[in-house]
C-alpha positions in Angstrom: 0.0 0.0 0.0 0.8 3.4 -0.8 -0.6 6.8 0.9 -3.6 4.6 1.3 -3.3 3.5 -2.4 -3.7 -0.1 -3.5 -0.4 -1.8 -5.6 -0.7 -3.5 -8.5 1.6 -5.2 -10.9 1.3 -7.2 -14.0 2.8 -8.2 -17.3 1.8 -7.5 -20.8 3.4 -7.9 -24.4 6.7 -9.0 -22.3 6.6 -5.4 -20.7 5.9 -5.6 -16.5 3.7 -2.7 -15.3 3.6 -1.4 -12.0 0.8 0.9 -11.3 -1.0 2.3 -7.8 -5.2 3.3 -7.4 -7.3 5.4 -5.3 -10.6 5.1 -5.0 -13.6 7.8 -5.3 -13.7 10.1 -2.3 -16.6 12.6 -3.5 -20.2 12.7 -3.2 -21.7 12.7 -7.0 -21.9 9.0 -8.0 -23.5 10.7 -11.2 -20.8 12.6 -11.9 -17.8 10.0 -11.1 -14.6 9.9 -13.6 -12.2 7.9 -13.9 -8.5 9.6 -13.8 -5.0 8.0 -15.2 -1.9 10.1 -14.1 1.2 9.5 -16.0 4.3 10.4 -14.1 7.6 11.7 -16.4 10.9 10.6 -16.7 13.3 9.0 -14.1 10.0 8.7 -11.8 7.3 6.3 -11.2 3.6 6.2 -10.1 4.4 7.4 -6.7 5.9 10.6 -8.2 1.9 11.4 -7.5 1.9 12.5 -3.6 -1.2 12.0 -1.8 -2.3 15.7 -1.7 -2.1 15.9 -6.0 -4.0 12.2 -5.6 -6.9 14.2 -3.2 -7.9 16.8 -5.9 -8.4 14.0 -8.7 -10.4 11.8 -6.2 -13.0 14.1 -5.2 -14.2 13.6 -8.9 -14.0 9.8 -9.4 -11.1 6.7 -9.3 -7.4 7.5 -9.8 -5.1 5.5 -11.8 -1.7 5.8 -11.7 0.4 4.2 -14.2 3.9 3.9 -15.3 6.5 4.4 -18.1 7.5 1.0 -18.8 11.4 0.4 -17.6 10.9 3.1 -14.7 11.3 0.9 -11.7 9.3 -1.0 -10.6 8.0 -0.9 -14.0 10.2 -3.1 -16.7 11.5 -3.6 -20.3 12.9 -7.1 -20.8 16.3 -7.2 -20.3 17.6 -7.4 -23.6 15.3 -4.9 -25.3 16.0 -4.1 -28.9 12.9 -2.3 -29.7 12.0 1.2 -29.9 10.2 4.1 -27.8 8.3 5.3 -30.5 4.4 6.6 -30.8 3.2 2.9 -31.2 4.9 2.3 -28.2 3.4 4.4 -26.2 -0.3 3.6 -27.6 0.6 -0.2 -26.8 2.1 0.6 -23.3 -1.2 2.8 -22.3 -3.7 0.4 -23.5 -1.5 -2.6 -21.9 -2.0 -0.7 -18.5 -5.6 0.5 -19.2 -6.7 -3.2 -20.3 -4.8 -4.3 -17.2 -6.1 -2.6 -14.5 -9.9 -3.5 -16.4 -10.3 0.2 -17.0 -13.1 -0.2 -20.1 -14.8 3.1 -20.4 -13.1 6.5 -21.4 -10.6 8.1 -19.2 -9.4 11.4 -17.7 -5.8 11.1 -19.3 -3.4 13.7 -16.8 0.8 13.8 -17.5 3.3 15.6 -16.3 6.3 16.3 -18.5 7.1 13.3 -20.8 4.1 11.6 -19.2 1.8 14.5 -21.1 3.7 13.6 -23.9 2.7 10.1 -23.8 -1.0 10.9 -22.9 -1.2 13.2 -26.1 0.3 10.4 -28.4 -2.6 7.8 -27.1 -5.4 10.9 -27.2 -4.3 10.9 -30.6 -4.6 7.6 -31.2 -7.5 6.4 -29.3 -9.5 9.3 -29.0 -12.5 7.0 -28.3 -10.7 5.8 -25.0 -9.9 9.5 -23.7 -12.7 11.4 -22.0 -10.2 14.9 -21.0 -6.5 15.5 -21.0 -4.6 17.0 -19.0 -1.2 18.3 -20.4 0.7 19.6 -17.5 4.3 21.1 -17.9 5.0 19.4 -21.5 6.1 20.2 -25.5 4.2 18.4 -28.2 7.7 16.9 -29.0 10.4 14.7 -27.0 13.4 16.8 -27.8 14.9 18.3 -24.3 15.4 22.0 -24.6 16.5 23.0 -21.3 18.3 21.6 -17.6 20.4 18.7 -17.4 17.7 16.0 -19.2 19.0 17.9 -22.3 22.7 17.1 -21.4 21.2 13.1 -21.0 19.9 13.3 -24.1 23.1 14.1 -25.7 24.8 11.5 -24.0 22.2 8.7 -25.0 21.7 10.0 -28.6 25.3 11.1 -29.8 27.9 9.9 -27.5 27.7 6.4 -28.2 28.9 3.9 -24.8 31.0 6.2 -23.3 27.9 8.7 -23.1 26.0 5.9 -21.7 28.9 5.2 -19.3 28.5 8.7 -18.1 24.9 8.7 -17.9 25.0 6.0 -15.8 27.8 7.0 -13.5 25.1 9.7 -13.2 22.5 8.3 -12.4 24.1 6.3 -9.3 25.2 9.8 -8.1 21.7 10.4 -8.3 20.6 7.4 -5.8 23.8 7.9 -3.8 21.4 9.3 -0.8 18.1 11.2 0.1 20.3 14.8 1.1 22.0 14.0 -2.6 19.0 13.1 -4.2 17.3 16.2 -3.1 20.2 18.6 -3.7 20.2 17.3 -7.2 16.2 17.5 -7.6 16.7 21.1 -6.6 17.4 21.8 -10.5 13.6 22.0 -11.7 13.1 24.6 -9.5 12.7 28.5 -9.8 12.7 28.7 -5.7 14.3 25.9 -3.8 13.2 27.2 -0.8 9.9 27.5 -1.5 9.7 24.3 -2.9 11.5 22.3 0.3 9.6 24.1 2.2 6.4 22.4 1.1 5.4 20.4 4.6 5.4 16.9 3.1 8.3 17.1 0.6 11.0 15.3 2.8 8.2 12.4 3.0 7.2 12.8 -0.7 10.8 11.6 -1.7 11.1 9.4 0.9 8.1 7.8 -0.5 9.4 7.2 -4.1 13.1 6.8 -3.2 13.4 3.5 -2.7 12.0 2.8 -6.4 14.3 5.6 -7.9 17.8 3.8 -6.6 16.7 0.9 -8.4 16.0 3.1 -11.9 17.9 1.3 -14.9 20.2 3.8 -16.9 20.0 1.0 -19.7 16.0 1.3 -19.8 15.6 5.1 -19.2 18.7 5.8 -21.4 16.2 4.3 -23.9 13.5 6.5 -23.7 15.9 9.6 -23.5 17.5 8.4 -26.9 14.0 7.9 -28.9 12.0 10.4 -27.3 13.9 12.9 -29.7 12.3 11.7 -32.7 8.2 12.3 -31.1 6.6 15.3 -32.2 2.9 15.6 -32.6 2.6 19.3 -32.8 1.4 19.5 -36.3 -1.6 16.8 -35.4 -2.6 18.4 -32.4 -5.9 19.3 -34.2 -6.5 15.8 -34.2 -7.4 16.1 -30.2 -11.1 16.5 -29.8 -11.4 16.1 -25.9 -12.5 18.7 -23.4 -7.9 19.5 -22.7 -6.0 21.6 -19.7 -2.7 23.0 -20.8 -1.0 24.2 -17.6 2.5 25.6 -17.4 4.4 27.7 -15.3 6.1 31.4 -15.6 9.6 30.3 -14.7 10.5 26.3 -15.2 13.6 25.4 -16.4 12.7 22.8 -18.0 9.8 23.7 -20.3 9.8 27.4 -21.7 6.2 28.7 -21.4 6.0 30.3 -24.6 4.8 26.6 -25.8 1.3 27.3 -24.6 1.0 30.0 -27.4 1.7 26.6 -29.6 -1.1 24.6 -27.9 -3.7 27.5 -28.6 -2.3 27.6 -32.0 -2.9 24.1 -32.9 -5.7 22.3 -30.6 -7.9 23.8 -33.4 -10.5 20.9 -32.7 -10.7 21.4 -29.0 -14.1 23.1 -28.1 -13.4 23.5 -24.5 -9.9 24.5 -23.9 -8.3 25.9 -20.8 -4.7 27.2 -20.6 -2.7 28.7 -17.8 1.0 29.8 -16.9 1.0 29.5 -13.2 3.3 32.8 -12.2 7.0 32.7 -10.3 7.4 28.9 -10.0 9.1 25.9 -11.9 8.5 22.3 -12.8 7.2 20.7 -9.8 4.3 23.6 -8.8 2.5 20.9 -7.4 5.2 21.8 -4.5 6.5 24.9 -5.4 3.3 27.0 -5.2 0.2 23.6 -4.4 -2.5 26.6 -3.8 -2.0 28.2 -7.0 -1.8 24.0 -8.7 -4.8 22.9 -6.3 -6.8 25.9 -7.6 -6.4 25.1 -11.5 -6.7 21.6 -11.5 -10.2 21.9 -9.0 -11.7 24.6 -11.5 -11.0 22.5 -14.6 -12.3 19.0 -12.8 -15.4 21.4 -11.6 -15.8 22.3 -15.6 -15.7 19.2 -16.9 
């Protein structure tokens, strides 16, 4: 169990999923959803903390789901395949058909987790009821921060890039004082962000699964991720859609949500928002200004 969460973990198309669920804590049976949160890279389904989990369960079930190959989540162990759009489709509905979720879905992601959720929107529009694209590009190139500099490494420096990216990524899990130090970096104001009451807990809480991350299996995704881009179908998405950004991530430059506007041409009910003076994890950073978006757009819907 997790933050009152139920575990589950199966296998599909020689993938092993790993995925936690919440159940409905509202009052309006009639109006009951059912969410799917899709954490980004170098996380996992705890990435969602319990007080993000509490804004989606007040409208229905919450599903939280992985990228395949980040622990406890798997690839096989000599994958040879690729991280491409079909990839992603087949991973989603592998997780979706696995946790018996038949009806449509309230697809949320954060960073490369939107990006996923748009691919399969896409795709399956039938099996997507919203989306929610928080913090994201249409595309899987990294422009910004040190997941740009892992990129390079996985893409264009051959094995000794993957030597390094792996050297880095055991820094990474070296401790909880290194591991926060090092999370610092999608930031705009550390302080503010550490200063959130539970955050000590919140990392405690996926730590465990982050020292046990595969550089071979993320090093994947951070090599083909580069060649994603959906921006010029974008007005392919039909589904009520949240973009949410904010003014000052390092990460993700803002300006994109001009971009979204520009191409969800076949979204009727669109809502966009750049969340002032914070960075990539808001949810922490400023979680009144998050809390209050997300419960106006669940309220809309």
């Amino acid at each position: 169990m997790n933050n009152n969460g139920v575990e589950s973990a199966f296998s599909n198309n020689g993938n092993g999923y790993y995925a936690i669920s919440y159940p409905f804590q509202g009052d309006d049976l009639a109006k009951k959803k059912t969410f799917v949160l899709i954490h980004g890279l170098l996380m996992d389904p705890r990435f969602w903390w319990k007080d993000q989990v509490a804004l989606f369960q007040q409208h229905g079930d919450v599903h939280c789901i992985s990228l395949v190959g980040h622990y406890p989540s798997t690839l096989p162990a000599r994958f040879r395949g690729k991280i491409d759009e079909s990839f992603l489709v087949r991973m989603i509905d592998d997780q979706l058909d696995g946790l018996g979720l038949d009806g449509p879905v309230v697809l949320v992601g954060h960073s490369t987790g939107a990006l996923a959720a748009m691919v399969y929107t896409i795709a399956k529009g039938e099996r997507v009821d919203a989306l929610g694209i928080l913090s994201s590009t249409p595309h899987g190139r990294e422009t910004a921060g040190i997941y740009r500099f892992f990129q390079f490494l996985n893409r264009q420096c051959g094995g000794p890039g993957r030597v390094l990216y792996r050297l880095i990524n055991k820094v990474n899990s070296l401790s909880l004082p290194v591991h926060k130090l090092l999370l610092g970096d999608v930031a705009h104001d550390k302080k503010a962000m550490f200063a959130y009451p539970d955050f000590d807990k919140w990392i405690a809480s996926y730590f465990q699964h982050n020292k046990r991350l595969r550089a071979q299996s993320t090093g994947v995704w951070l090599r083909d991720l580069y060649e994603v881009d959906v921006t010029a179908r974008l007005a392919q998405i039909r589904v009520p859609t949240l973009v949410l950004f904010s003014e000052c991530d390092p990460y993700m430059d803002s300006s994109y949500v001009d971009t979204y506007r520009k191409e969800l041409k076949g979204v009727e009910s669109l809502t966009t928002e750049i969340l002032p003076k914070t960075g990539h994890l808001y949810f922490f950073e400023s979680p009144e200004r998050f809390s209050a978006s997300i419960n106006n757009w669940l309220t809309a819907l």
